[in-house]
C-alpha atoms as a printed R data frame, in Angstrom:
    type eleno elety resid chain resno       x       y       z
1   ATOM     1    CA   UNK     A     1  -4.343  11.136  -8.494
2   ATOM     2    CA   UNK     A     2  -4.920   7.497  -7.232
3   ATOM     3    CA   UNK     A     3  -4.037   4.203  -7.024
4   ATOM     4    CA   UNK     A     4  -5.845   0.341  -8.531
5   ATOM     5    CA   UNK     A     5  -5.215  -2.169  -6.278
6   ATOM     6    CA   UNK     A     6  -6.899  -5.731  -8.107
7   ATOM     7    CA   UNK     A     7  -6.737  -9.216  -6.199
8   ATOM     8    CA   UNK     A     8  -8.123 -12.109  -6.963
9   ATOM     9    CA   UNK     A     9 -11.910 -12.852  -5.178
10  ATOM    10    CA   UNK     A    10 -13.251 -15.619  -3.476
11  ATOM    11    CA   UNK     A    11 -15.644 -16.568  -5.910
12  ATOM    12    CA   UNK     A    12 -12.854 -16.363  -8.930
13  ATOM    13    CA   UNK     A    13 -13.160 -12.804 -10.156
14  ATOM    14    CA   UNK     A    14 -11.390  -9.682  -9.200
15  ATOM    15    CA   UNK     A    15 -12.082  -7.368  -6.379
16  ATOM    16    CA   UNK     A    16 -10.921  -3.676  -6.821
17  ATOM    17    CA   UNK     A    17 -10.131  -1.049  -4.507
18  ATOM    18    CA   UNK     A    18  -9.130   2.594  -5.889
19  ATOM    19    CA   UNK     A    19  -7.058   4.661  -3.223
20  ATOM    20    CA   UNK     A    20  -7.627   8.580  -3.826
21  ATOM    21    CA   UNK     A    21  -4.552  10.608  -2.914
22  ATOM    22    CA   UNK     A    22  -4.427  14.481  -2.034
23  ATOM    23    CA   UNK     A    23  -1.673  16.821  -0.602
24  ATOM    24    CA   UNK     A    24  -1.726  18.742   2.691
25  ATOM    25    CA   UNK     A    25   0.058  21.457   3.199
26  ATOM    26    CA   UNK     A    26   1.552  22.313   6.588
27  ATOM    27    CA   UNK     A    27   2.821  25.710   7.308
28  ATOM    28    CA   UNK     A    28   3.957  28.968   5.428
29  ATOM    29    CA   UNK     A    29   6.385  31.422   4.632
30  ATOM    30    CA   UNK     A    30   7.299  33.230   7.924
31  ATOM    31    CA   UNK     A    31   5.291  35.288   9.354
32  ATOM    32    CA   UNK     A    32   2.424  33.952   6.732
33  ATOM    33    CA   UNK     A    33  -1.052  33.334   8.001
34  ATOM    34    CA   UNK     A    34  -0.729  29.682   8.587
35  ATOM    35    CA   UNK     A    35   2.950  29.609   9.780
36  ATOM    36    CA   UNK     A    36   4.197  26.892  11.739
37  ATOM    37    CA   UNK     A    37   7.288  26.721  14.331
38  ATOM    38    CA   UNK     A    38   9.298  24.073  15.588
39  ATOM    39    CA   UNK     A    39  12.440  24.375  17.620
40  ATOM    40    CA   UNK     A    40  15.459  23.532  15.825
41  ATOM    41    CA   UNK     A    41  19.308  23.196  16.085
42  ATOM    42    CA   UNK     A    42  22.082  21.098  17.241
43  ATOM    43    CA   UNK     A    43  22.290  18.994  20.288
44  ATOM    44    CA   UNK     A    44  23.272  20.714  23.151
45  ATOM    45    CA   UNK     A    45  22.848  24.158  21.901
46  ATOM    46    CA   UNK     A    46  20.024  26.963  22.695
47  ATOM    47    CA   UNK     A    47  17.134  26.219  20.596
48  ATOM    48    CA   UNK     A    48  15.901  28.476  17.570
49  ATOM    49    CA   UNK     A    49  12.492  28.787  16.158
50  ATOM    50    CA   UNK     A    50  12.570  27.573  12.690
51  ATOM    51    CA   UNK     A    51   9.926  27.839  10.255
52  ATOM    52    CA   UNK     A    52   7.920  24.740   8.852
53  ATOM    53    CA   UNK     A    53   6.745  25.003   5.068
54  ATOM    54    CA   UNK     A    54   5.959  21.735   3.669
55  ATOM    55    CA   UNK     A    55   3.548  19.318   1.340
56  ATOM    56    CA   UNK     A    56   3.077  15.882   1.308
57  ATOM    57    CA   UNK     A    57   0.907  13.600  -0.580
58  ATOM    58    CA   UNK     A    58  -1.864  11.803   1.624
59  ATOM    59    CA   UNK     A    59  -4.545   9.051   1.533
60  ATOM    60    CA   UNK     A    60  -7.565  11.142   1.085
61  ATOM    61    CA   UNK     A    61 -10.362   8.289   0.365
62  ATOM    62    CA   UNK     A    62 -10.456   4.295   0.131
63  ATOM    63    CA   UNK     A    63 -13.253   3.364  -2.342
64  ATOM    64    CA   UNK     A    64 -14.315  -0.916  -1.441
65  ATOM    65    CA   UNK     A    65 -14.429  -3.219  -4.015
66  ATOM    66    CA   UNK     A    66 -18.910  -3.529  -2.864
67  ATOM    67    CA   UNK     A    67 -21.880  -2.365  -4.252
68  ATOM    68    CA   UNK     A    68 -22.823   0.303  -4.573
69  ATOM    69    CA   UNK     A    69 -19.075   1.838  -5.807
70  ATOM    70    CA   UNK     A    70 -19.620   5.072  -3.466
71  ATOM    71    CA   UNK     A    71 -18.964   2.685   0.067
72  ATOM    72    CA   UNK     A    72 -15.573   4.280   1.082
73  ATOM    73    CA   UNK     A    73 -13.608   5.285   4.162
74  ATOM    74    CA   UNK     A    74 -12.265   9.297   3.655
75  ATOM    75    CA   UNK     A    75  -9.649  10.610   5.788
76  ATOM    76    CA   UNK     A    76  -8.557  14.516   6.551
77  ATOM    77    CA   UNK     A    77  -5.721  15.206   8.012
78  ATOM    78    CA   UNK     A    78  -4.555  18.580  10.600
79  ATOM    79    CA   UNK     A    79  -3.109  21.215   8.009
80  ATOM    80    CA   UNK     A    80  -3.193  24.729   7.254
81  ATOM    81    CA   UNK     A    81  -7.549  25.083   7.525
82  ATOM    82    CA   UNK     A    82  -7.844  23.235  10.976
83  ATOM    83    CA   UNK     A    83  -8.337  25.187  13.600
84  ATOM    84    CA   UNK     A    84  -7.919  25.723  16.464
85  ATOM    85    CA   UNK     A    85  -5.035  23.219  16.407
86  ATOM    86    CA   UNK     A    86  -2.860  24.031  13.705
87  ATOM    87    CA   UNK     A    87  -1.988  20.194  13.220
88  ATOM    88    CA   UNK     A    88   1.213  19.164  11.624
89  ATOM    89    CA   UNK     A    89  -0.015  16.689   9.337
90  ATOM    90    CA   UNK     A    90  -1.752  14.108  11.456
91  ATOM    91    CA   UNK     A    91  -4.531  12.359  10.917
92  ATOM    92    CA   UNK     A    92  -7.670  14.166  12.416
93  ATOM    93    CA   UNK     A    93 -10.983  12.350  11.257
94  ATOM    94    CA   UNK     A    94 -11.872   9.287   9.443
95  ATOM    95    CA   UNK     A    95 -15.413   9.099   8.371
96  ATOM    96    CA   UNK     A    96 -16.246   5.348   7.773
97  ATOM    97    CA   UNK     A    97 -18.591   3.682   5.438
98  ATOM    98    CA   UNK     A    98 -21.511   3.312   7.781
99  ATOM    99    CA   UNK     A    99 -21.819   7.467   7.980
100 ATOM   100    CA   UNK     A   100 -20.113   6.769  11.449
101 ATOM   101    CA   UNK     A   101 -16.705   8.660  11.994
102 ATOM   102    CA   UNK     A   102 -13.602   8.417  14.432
103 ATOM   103    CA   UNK     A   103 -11.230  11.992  15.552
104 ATOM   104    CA   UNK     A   104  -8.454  12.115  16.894
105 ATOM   105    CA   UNK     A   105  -5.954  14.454  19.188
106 ATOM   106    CA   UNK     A   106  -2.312  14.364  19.703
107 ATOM   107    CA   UNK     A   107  -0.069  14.772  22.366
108 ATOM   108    CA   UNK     A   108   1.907  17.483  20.189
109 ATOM   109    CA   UNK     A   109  -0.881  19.432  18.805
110 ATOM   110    CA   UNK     A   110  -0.481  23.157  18.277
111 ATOM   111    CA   UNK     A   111   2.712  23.431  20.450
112 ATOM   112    CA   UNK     A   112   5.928  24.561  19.468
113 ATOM   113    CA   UNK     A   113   8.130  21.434  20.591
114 ATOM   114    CA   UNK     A   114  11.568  19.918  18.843
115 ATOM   115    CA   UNK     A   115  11.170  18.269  15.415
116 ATOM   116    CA   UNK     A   116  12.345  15.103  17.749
117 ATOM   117    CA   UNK     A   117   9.051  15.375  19.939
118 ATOM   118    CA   UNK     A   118   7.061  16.126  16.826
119 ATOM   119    CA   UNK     A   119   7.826  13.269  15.671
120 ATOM   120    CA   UNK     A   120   6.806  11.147  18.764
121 ATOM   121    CA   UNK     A   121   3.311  12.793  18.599
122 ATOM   122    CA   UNK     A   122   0.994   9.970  19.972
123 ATOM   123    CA   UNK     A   123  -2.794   9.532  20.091
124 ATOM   124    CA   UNK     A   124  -4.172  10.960  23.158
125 ATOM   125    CA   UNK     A   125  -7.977  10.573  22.301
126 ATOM   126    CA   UNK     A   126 -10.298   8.959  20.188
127 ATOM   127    CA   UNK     A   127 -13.317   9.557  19.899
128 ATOM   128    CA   UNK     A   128 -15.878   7.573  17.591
129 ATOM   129    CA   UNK     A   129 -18.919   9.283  16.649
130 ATOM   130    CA   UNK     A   130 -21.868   5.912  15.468
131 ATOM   131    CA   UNK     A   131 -25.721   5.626  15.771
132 ATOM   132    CA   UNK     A   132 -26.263   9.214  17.653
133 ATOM   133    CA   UNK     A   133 -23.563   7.759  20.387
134 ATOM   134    CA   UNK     A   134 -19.758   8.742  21.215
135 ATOM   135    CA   UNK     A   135 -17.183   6.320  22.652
136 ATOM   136    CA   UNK     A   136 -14.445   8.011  23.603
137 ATOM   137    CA   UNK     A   137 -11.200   6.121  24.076
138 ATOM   138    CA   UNK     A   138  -8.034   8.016  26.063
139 ATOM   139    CA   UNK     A   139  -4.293   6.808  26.002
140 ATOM   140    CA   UNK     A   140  -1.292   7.551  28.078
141 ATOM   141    CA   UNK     A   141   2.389   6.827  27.769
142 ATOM   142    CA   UNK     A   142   5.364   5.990  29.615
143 ATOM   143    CA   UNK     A   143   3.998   5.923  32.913
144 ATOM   144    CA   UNK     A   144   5.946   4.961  35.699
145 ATOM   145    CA   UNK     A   145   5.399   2.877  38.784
146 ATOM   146    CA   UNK     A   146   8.397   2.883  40.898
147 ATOM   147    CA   UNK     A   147   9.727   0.037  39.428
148 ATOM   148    CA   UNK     A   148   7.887  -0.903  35.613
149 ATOM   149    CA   UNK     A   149   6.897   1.217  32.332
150 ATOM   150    CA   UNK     A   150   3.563   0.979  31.076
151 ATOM   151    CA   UNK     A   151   0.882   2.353  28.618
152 ATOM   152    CA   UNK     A   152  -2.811   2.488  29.887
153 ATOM   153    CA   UNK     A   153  -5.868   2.722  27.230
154 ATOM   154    CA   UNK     A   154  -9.059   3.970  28.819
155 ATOM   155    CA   UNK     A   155 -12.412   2.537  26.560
156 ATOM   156    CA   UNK     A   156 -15.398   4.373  26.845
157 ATOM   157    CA   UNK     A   157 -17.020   1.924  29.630
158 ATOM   158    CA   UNK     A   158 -14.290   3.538  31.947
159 ATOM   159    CA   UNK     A   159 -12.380   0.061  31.569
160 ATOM   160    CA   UNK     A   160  -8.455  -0.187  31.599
161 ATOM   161    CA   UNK     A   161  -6.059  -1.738  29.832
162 ATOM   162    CA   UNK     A   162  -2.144  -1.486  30.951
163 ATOM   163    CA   UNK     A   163   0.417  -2.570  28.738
164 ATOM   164    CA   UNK     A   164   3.991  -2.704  30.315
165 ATOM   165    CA   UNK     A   165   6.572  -2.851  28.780
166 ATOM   166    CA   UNK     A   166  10.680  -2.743  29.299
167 ATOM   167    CA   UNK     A   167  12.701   0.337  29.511
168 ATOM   168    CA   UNK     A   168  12.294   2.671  26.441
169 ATOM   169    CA   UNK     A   169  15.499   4.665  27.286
170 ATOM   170    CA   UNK     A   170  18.205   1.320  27.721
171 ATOM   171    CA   UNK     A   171  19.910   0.779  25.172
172 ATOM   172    CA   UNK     A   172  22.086  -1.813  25.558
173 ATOM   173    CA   UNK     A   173  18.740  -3.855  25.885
174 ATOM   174    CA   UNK     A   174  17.641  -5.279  22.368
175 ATOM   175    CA   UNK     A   175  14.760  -5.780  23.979
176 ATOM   176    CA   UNK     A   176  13.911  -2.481  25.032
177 ATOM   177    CA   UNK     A   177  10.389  -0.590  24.838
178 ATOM   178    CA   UNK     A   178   9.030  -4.127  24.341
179 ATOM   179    CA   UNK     A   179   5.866  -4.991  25.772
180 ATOM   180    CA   UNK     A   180   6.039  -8.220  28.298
181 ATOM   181    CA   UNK     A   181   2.862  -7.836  29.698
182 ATOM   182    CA   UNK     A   182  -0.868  -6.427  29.624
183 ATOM   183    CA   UNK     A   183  -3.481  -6.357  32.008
184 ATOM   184    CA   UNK     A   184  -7.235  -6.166  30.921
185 ATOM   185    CA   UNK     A   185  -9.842  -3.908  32.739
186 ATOM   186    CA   UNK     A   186 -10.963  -7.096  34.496
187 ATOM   187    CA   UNK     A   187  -7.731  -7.772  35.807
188 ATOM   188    CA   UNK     A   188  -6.263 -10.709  34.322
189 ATOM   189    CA   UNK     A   189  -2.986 -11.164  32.016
């Protein structure tokens, strides 16, 4: 199963890409090898483990309109077969063109946690695997100063990068969870 996507080139022809789709399956019938639990229920009440059984269709492989026609990024994605995780569907590696390739982990992976906070599963780590090196990049979220909200990224050179940002949880701000600010590992704004 894929997709043609043609645009007009530069020099007046037509430059294809083909996008290669795939299913993942997450989960099982209960008590099946690869079952996977989330906490469910209503608001307010005493959460229930509730079985997660699911497919969904995902990008498996991007082939570039280059020569020669096998330059292409491929993804996989945490499912059933990745272990020790037991992902829920997120995107775990994506091996680039150049034989290089990028993982990554989630705040959420393997727990049992609401479908709310599965949902809000955010990078945690990146690591990107090129020329016999790794860089490893680290995030966190919704840190808290006293007084302001911000996000730090952590590049490989030890370098960080704080973006802050206005309170996530007000709503009567439209501007809320906004970013008004970021600081670069050498200190400016």
């Amino acid at each position: 199963m894929n997709d043609t996507i043609t645009v007009p080139s530069f020099d007046g022809g037509a430059s294809t890409w083909l996008v290669n789709w795939t299913y993942v399956t997450i989960g099982d019938e209960p008590n099946g090898p690869n079952e996977r639990i989330y906490q469910c229920g209503l608001s307010g009440q005493t959460p229930i483990n509730c079985n997660l059984h699911t497919q969904f269709r995902v990008v498996s492989q991007i082939d570039l309109p280059t020569t020669p026609s096998s330059t292409h990024y491929q993804f996989e994605y945490s499912d059933n077969y990745d272990t020790p995780s037991f992902g829920f569907g997120e995107l775990h590696k994506m091996i680039l063109p150049t034989d290089g390739y990028i993982t990554y982990e989630y705040s959420q992976q393997g727990l049992v946690k609401p479908l709310d906070d599965l949902l809000d599963n955010r990078v945690v780590s990146k690591k990107v695997y090129h020329d016999g090196n790794v860089d490893w990049w680290q995030y966190s979220y919704d840190n808290w100063t006293g007084s302001e909200y911000y996000n730090q990224i952590t590049s490989p050179d030890s370098g960080e990068t704080k973006n802050y940002y206005y309170c996530p949880s007000c709503l009567s701000l439209w501007y809320r969870g906004l970013v008004y600010k970021t600081v670069l590992p050498n200190g400016t704004s």
